[in-house]
C-alpha positions in Angstrom: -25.7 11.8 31.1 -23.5 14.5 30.3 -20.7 14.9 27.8 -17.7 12.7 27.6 -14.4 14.7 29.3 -12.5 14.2 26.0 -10.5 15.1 23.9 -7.8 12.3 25.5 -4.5 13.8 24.5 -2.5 11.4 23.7 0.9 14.1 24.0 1.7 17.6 23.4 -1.5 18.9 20.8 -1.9 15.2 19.4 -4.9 14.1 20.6 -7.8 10.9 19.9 -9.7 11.9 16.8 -13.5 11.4 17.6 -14.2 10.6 14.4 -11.7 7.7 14.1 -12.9 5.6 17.4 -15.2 2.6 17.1 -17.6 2.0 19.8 -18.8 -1.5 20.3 -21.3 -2.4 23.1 -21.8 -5.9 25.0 -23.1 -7.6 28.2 -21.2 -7.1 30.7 -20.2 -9.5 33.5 -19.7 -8.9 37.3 -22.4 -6.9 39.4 -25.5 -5.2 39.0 -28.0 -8.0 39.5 -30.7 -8.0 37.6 -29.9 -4.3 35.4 -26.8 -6.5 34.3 -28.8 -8.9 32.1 -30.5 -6.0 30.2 -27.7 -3.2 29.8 -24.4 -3.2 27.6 -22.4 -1.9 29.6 -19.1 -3.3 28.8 -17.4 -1.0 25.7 -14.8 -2.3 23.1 -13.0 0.7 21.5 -11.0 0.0 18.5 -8.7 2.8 16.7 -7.3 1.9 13.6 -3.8 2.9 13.9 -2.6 1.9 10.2 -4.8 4.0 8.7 -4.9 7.1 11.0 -4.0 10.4 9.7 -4.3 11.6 13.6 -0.8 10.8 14.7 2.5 12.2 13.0 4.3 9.3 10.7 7.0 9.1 12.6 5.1 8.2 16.1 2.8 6.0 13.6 6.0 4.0 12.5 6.9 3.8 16.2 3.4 2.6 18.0 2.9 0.0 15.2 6.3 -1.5 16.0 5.4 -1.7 19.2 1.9 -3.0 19.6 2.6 -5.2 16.6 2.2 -8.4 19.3 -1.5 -6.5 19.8 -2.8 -5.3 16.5 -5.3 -7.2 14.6 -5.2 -6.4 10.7 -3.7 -2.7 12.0 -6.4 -2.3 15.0 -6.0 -1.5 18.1 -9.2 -2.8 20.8 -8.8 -1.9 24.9 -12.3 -3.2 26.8 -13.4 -2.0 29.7 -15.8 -3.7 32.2 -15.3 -2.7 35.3 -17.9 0.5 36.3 -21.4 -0.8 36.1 -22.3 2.0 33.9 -21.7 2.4 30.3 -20.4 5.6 30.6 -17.8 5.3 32.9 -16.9 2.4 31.1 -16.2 4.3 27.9 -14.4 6.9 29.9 -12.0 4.0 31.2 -11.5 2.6 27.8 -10.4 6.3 25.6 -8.3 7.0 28.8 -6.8 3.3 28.9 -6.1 3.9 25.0 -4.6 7.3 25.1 -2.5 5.6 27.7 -1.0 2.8 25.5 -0.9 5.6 22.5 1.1 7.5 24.7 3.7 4.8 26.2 3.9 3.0 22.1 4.9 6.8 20.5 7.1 8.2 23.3 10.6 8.4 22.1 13.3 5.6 22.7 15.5 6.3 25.9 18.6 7.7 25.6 21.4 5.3 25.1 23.7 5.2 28.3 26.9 6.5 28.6 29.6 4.0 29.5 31.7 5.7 32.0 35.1 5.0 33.5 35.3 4.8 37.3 37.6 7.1 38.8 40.9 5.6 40.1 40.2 7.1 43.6 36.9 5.0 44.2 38.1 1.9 42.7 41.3 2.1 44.7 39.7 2.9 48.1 36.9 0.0 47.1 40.4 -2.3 47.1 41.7 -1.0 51.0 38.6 -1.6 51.9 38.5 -4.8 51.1 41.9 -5.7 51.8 41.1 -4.8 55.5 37.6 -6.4 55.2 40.0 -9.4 54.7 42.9 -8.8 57.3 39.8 -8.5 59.8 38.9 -11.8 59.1 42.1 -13.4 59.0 42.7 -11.8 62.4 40.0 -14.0 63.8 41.3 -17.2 63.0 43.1 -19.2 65.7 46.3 -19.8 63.9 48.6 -17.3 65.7 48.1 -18.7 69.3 
């Protein structure tokens, strides 16, 4: 087959730690015809985030806040199924959790700034609309 195109950098020199994935192999639906009932092709890969030494504690902290709605006993599982082969499969599933690694350890937004509007805008944002409104007005009947 070939080797995989890891290592899946998860950001900057952090990266999935071989050693730490768990590989698990089933059936998989969808097509293929008959090599589908004999090949297990669909891949589980579970990374136990709790107990990682991989990721820095303070990213660590942050990704198990976030995927707290996801994690089972500190786990993390993505499944793939779609690629008929095994191998793409696994490829899909590290690059699908490097993904969600990335997006649950990047850094909150910065807070937004509250910012006055300028006199000038608001003021020409009130003529405007004052003869928004005389144009209006100056369509109704009641002068004739």
């Amino acid at each position: 087959m070939g080797v995989m195109s890891g290592p899946y950098v998860i950001r900057g020199a952090v990266s999935l730690p071989e050693a730490e994935l768990m590989w698990r192999f089933s059936r998989s639906s969808g097509p293929g015809g008959q090599h589908v009932n004999t090949s297990d092709s669909q891949v589980e890969l579970r990374f136990d985030l709790a107990a990682t030494e991989a990721l820095p504690e303070v990213w660590k902290a942050r990704a198990l806040e976030r995927l707290a709605g996801r994690l089972v006993g500190g786990v993390v599982s993505v499944r793939a199924s779609e690629h008929r082969s095994q191998w793409r499969n696994r490829e899909t599933a590290a690059v699908r959790l490097a993904a969600l690694l990335a997006e649950a350890t990047a850094p909150p937004p910065k807070p937004r700034l509250k910012k006055k509007i300028p006199r000038g805008i608001n003021e020409r944002r009130l003529r405007e609309k004052k003869q928004r409104g005389d144009t209006k007005r100056g369509r109704s009947g009641r002068d004739w």
